[in-house]
N, C-alpha and C positions, 0 to 999 in steps of 0.2 A: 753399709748395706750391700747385699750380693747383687751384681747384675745381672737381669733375667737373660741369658744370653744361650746363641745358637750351641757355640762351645759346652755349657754348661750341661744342656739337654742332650747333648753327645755322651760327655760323660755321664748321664742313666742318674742326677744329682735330682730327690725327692722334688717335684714341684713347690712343698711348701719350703722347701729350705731355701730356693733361689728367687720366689716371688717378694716383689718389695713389700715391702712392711706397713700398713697402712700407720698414718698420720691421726697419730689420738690427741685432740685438744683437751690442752689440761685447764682445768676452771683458775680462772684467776683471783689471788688474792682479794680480800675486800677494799677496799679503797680505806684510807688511811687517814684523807681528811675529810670532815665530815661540815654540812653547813651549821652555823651557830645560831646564827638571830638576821632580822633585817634591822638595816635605820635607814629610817626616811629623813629626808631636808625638800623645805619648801622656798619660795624664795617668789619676787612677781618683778615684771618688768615691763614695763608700757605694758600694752595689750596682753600680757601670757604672765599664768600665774606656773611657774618651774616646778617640776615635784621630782627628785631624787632618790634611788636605794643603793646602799651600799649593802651586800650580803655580804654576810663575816663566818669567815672559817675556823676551825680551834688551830689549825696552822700558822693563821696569822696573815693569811691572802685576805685582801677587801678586792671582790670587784663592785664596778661601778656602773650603774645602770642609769638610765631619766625615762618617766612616766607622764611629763607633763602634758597637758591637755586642760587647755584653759577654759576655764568657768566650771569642770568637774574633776578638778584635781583630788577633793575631797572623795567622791566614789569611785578612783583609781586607787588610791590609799587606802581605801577599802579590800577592794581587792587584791593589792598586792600583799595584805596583813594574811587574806583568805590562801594566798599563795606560801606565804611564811611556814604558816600553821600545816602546810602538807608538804614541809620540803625541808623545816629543822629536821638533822640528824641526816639525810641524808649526802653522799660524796659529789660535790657540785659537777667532777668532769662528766663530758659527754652531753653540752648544748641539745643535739638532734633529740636526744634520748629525753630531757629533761623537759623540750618541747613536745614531744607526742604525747607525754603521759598529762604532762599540764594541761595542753590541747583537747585529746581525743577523752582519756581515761579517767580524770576526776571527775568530771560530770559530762553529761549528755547534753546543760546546758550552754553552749560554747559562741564565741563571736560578740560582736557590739563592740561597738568604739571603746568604752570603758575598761572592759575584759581584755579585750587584745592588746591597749595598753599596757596596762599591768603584764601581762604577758610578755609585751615587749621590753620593758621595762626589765626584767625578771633574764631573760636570754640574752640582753648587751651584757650585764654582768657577770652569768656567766660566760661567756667567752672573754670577758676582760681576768677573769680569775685563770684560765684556762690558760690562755698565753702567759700571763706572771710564772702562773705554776712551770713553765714549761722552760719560760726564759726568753720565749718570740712574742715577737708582734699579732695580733689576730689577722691580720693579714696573709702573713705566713700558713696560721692554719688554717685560713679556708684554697693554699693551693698555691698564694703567691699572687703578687701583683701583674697585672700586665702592663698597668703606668706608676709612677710615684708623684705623679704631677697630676693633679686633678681641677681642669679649669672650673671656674665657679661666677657665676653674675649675681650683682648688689641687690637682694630682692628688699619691697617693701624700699624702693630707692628714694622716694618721697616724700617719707614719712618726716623726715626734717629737716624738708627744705623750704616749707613757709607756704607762702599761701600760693598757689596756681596759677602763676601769670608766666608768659611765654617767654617774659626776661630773666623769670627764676629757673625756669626749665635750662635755659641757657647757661645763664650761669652754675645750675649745681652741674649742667653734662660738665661742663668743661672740667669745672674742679675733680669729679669724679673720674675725667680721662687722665688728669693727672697724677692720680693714684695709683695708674697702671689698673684702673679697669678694664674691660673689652664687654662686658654684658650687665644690663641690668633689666630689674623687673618694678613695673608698679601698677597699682590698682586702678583702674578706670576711675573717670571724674565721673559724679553723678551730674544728672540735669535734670531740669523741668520739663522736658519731652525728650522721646526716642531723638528726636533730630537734634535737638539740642546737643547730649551727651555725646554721640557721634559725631557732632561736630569737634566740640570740645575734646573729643577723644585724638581726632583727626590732626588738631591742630598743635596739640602734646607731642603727638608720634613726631610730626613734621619740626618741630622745633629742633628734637633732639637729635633726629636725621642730616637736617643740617648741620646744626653745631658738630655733631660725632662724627659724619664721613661715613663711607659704604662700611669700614671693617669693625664696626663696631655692632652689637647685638641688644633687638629691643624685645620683650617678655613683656606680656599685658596682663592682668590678672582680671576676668571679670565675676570674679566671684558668684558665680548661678543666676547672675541679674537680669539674662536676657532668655527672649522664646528663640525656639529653632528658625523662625524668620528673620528676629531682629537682629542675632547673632550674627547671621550670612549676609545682611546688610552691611553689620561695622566690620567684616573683611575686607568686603569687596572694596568697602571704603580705604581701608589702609592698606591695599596690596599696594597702592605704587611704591609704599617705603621698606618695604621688604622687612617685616614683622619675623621675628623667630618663629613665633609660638602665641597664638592666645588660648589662656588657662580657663578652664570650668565655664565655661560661657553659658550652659544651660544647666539645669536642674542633673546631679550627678549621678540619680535612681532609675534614668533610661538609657540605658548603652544603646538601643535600638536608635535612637531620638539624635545621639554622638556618630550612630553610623552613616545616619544623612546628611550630619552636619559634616561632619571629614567629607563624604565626597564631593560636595557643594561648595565647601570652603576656600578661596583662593591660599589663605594661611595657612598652617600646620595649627592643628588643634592639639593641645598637651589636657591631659587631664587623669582622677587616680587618688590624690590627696585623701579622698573620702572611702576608697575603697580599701577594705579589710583582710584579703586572702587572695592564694592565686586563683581560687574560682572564680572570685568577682571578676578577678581581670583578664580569666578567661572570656566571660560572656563579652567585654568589651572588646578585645581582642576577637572574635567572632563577628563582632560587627563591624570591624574594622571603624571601632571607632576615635582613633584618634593617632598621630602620627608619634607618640611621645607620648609615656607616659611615665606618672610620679608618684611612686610608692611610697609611703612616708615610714620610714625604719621602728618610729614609735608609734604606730599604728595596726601594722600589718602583721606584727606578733616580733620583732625584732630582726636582729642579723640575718636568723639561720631562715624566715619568710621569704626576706626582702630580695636573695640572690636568687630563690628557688622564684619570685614573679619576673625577674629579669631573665632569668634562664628562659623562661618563658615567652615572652615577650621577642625577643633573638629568636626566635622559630616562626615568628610572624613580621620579621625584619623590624622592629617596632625599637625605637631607642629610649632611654632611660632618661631622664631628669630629675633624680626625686627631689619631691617634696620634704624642705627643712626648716623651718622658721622657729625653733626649740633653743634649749641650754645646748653649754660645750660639750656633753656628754653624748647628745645625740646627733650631733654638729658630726663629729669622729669615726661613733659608731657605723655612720652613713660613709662617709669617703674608704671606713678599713673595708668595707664589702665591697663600694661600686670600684676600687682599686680593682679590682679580681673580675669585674665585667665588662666581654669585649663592646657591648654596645651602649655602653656610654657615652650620652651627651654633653652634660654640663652639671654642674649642681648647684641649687640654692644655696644663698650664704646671706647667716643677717649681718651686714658689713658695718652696719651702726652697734654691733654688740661686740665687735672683733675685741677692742680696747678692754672692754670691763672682762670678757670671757679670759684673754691674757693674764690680767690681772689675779684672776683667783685660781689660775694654774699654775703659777708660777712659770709662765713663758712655754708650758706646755702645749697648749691651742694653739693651730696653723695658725699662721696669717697669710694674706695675699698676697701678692707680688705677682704682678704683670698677669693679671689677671688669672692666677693658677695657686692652689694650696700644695706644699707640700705632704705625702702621706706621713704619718708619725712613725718611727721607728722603735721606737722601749717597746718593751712588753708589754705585753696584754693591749687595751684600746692607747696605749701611749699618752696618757694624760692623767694629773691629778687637780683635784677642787677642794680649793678652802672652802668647805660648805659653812662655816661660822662669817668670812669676810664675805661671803656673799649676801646672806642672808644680812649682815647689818647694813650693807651698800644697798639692797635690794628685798626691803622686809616684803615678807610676805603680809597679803593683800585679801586676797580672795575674792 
């Protein structure tokens, strides 16, 4: 191309002959492989009934997606069938694109826990096909990791450790630090009155603070069970032990309700599990309501949601924990995104599932070590599932 230059316009050379040449984009081929069919696999596990899609290409790529959502696994299934039906035939690359039209453009009727499932469900797969096709990790394509190390705490720590006495608290902290844990999470004890429960609650936290030492991290779950009074009662109660985080402590449909609790609270209030988009966690976010917050990757519409509500979130200094108590597949999906966000704090891990989740990857799912998951490296989400040895270790239930 000629350079528009002083010299040029000296020598008396036509303006059109020496001006650059504009840049015409030329349309790109159609895409080459096309989606086939979906297959779903179900599977149930203590409390969570698993619900699986692998989208298939005439290529011969499977990515791999999970949808589950326990007690409505069956109307996820539905909808991601509803999803099928408007996405055979067409070229799976391009996640962003695949979510706006799913999102905005099939219907007008959009959101609900059920829907965005499926949704999510539908977007981890593709980016796990995306990265295959390409030969990297999904990691890679959202930009590159900023860690590969992603610490994580034992949530649902209690679940089977037996019945609630101050000696078993003891005893599971300790076996648990010997694992090379550093954080764990669990559900409040119920009780017969407000005072009770915070006692009870008071004297869990203390057990475990002693047994563990200052460098270890405690995470309370109280799952929507208290009012905005009784909530700022059981902080104030457990501030001496220096608590991480207490999770959903009031009803999760008042961010207004979350913003007097954060200011009030001596703890850091985590919470988010329930909400759906980054509008939701806008208005939270607006009320400054909570120090932490835990977007759940199968919930929020997948991958390409889940970095755009942390994006978010980082402009209001607010750090990340998301919410994961799900299959290996959405175990993965969560640590290839939160790899890529600088305000990361820690992430759920159900640490009673590490064992059987190994198992039917063929050693593909992280496991722990000193308290941190390695990020995967293969292509695409980095892991495969015997969805046949799963399903017979773990028949589905419903």
């Amino acid at each position: 191309m000629k350079r528009f230059t002083r010299r040029a316009l000296l020598a008396g050379l036509p303006l059109a002959a020496i001006a650059p040449k504009p840049v015409v984009a030329r349309p790109q081929p159609p895409g080459q492989t096309k989606i086939t069919k979906f297959v779903l696999h179900k599977a149930s596990r203590r409390w969570r009934d698993f619900l699986f899609v692998e989208v298939h290409t005439d290529a011969g790529i499977v990515g791999l997606g999970e949808g589950t959502c326990s007690g409505r696994v069956d109307i996820v299934e539905e909808a991601i069938r509803w999803l099928e039906r408007n996405m055979k035939g067409l070229d799976p690359a391009g996640p962003e694109y695949h979510w706006h039209r799913n999102y905005w453009d099939l219907t007008r009727w959009r959101r609900g826990p059920m829907l965005m499932t499926a949704l999510s469900a539908v977007d981890i797969a593709l980016w796990d096909i995306e990265g295959k096709r390409l030969g990297v990790p999904v990691h890679r394509l959202l930009g590159g990791p900023v860690r590969k190390k992603l610490r994580v705490y034992h949530s649902h720590w209690n679940s089977e450790m037996g019945e609630r006495t101050p000696g078993n608290f003891v005893r599971h902290t300790t076996e648990t630090k010997a694992k090379g844990w550093t954080a764990v999470k669990w559900v409040v004890p119920r009780g017969a009155s407000e005072t009770e429960q915070i006692r009870n609650t008071v004297a869990e936290v203390q057990a475990v603070r002693d047994t563990a030492g200052p460098d270890f991290d405690i995470g309370l779950e109280l799952a929507e069970r208290f009012s905005l009074r009784s909530a700022i009662r059981l902080a104030k109660a457990i501030e001496p032990y220096d608590v991480l985080f207490i999770e959903e402590p009031i009803k999760r449909e008042a961010p207004w309700a979350f913003g007097e609790l954060a200011a009030k609270s001596p703890v850091p209030i985590a919470t988010g599990e329930g909400l759906l988009s980054r509008y939701q966690f806008k208005q939270l976010l607006d009320h400054r309501g909570a120090q932490i917050v835990q977007p759940d990757v199968v919930k929020v519409g997948g991958i390409t949601e889940i970095r755009k509500i942390a994006h978010l979130a980082e402009t209001y200094n607010i750090e990340v924990a998301p919410h994961q108590p799900y299959g290996p597949i959405a175990h993965v999906a969560s640590v290839h995104a939160m790899s890529t966000i600088r305000n990361f704090l820690i992430h759920e891990w159900e640490a009673d599932d590490e064992e059987l989740f190994r198992d039917v990857s063929a050693g593909t799912f992280p496991i722990q070590k000193d308290g941190v998951i390695t990020l995967p490296e293969a292509p695409g989400l980095g892991i495969e599932v015997d969805f046949a040895e799963l399903a017979r270790r773990q028949p589905y239930k419903g």
